[in-house]
N, C-alpha and C positions, 0 to 999 in steps of 0.2 A: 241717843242722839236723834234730833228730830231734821231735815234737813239735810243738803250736802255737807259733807266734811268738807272745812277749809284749808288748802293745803300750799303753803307757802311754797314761793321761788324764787330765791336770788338772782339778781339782775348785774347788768354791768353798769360799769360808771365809765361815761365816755367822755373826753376832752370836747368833741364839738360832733355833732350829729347834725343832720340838714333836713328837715320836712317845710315844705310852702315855702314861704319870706324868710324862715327861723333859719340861722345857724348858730345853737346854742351846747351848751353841755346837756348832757340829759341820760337818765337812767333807761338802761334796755333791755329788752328781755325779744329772744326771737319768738315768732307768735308760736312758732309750733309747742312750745312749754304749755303757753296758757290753752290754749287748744286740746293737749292732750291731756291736760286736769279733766278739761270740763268735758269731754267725751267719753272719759272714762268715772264721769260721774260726781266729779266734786270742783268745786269752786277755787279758783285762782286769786296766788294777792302775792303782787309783786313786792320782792324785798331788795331795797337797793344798799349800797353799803352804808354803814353805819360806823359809830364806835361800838367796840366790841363789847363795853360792858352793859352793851342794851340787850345783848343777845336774849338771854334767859326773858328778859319781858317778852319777848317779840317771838318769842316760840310758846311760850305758856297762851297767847291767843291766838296760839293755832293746832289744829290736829293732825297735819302734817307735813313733813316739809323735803322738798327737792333741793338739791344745789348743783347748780346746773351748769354747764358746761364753760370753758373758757378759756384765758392765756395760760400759760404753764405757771403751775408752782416753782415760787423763788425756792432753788435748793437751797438755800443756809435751812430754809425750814426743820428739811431734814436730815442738817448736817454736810451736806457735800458741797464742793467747790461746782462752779459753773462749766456745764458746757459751754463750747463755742455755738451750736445748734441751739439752744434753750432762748427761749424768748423774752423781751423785757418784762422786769417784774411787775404786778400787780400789789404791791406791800398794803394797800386798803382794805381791796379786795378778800386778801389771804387772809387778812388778820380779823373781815367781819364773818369769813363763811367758815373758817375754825371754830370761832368764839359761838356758830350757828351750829354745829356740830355736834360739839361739845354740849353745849344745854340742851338739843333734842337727846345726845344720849345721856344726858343724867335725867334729862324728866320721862324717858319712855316712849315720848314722842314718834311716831313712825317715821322714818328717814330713807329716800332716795338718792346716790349720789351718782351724776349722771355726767361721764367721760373725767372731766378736772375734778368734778363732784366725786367720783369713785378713787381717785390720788387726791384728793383731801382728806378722806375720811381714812385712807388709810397711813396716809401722816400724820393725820392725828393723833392717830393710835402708834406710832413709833415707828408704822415702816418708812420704805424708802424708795423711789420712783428711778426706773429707768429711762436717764435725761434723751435719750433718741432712738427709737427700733424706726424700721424701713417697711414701706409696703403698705401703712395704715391710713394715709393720706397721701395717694400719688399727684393728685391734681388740686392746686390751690385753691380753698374757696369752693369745691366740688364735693360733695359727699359720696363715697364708695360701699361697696358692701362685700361683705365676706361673711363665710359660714362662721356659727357660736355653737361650740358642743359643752350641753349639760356636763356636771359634776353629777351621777347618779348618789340620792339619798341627801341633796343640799336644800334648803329652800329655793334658791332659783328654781332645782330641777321639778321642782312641786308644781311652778307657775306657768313653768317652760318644758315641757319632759322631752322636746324632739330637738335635733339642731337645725337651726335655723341661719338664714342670709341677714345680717341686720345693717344698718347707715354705719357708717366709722366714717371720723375724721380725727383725728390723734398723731402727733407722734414719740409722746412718753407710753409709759406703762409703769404698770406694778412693780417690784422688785423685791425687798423681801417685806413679806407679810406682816403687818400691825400684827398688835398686844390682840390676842382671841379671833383673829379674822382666818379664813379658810378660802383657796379660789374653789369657785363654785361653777366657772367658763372658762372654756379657753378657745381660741383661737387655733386653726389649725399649724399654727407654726408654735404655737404653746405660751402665747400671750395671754397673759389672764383678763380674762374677759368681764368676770364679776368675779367678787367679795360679799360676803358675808359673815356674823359670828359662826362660831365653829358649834354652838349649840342652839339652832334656832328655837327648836322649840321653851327653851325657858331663858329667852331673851328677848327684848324687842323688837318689831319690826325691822333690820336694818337689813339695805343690801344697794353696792352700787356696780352700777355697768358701765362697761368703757366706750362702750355706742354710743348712738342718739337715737332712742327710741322716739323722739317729738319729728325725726324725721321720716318716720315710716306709717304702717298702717294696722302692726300691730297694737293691743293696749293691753294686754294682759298683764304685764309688769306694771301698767301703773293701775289701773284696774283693782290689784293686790295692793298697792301704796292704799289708795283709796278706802277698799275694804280693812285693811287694818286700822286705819284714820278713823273710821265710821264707828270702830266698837268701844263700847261706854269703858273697858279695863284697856283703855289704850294708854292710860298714862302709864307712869314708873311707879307712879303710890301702890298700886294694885296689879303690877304684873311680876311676877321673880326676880330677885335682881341678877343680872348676868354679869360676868368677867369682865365685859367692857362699859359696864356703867357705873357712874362717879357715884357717890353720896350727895344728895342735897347737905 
């Protein structure tokens, strides 16, 4: 590959947004996403929702991809009745950044899934989110930080080996574990912090965090996104297939 790897990010789709004269609808994305692509070296392209069966195009031109953060997943997703705490559904939404998921891991694709980004991916794969934990976002609208302790021996702990304070603002979490995934962080009260496959080395790129690393000053995690993006055997034609990847 000659160039920055391009590395996709799903955006929000908002009812009415307000810049200058304009009060319109309009596709969002916070700057810190596109920001943290290109400081850690590859080029940004926002992806706003779609139908889902454009996915597979719209990752095949690109070498990597984030799904980045947002309102809670509708649990019917993953089977369960609604909290009272659970926020309005996003049914577009959910249905383009699955269907975005989904075809990064069947084609090998590098993939970041970042806070809702990391409870998608792992409803994806069949787990299940817990609809409220306390303490992850005390102040509305405010971003908090708390210490992340490695998973010794995960890919995370390869990127990340110390623990560290990182942004949090959430208040779901993991619950039980997707089809092949392993937590790889946790939280000091035992919140899973990141996901990964359970065999990085002969699977693809995958791995998402329940932070917001576009809010801090670290780039090592994406930095990694990137460097995996960048290598010419990054697709699925040429890498092993692993437990959590579909068949074309």
């Amino acid at each position: 590959m000659t160039g920055r790897p391009l590395i996709g990010v799903s955006t929000y789709l908002e009812a009415e947004a307000r810049w200058g004269v304009w009060r319109l609808e309009a596709a969002l994305l916070p700057a810190g996403y596109p920001r943290l692509v290109q400081r850690a070296g590859g080029l940004a392209a926002m992806l706003p929702p779609d139908a889902p069966r454009h996915a597979a195009a719209a990752v095949a031109r690109l070498d990597g991809l984030v799904i980045a953060g947002g309102p809670d997943v509708d649990p019917a997703r993953y089977g369960a009745a609604r909290d009272p705490r659970t926020g309005p559904p996003a049914p577009a939404r959910d249905a383009w950044e699955l269907a975005l998921i989904e075809a990064a891991l069947a084609a090998g694709v590098p993939l970041l899934g970042v806070c809702r980004g990391m409870q998608l991916l792992n409803v994806a794969l069949g787990g299940t989110l817990v609809q409220h934990v306390d303490g992850h976002a005390e102040t509305p609208g405010v971003f908090g930080r708390h210490p992340v302790r490695p998973v010794p021996g995960t890919r995370y702990a390869g990127i990340v080996p110390e623990e560290v304070r990182v942004p949090t603002y959430h208040h779901q979490a993991v619950d039980r574990l997707g089809t092949g995934l392993i937590a790889s962080a946790h939280a000091v009260d035992g919140t899973v912090e990141a996901i990964e496959p359970a065999a990085p080395g002969s699977a693809a790129w995958v791995l998402g965090v329940q932070w917001h690393p576009e809010m801090g000053e670290d780039l090592r995690v994406m930095r990694a996104l990137v460097a995996a993006a960048a290598r010419p055997a990054r697709r699925g034609e040429e890498a092993p297939a692993g437990p959590h990847r579909h068949p074309r």
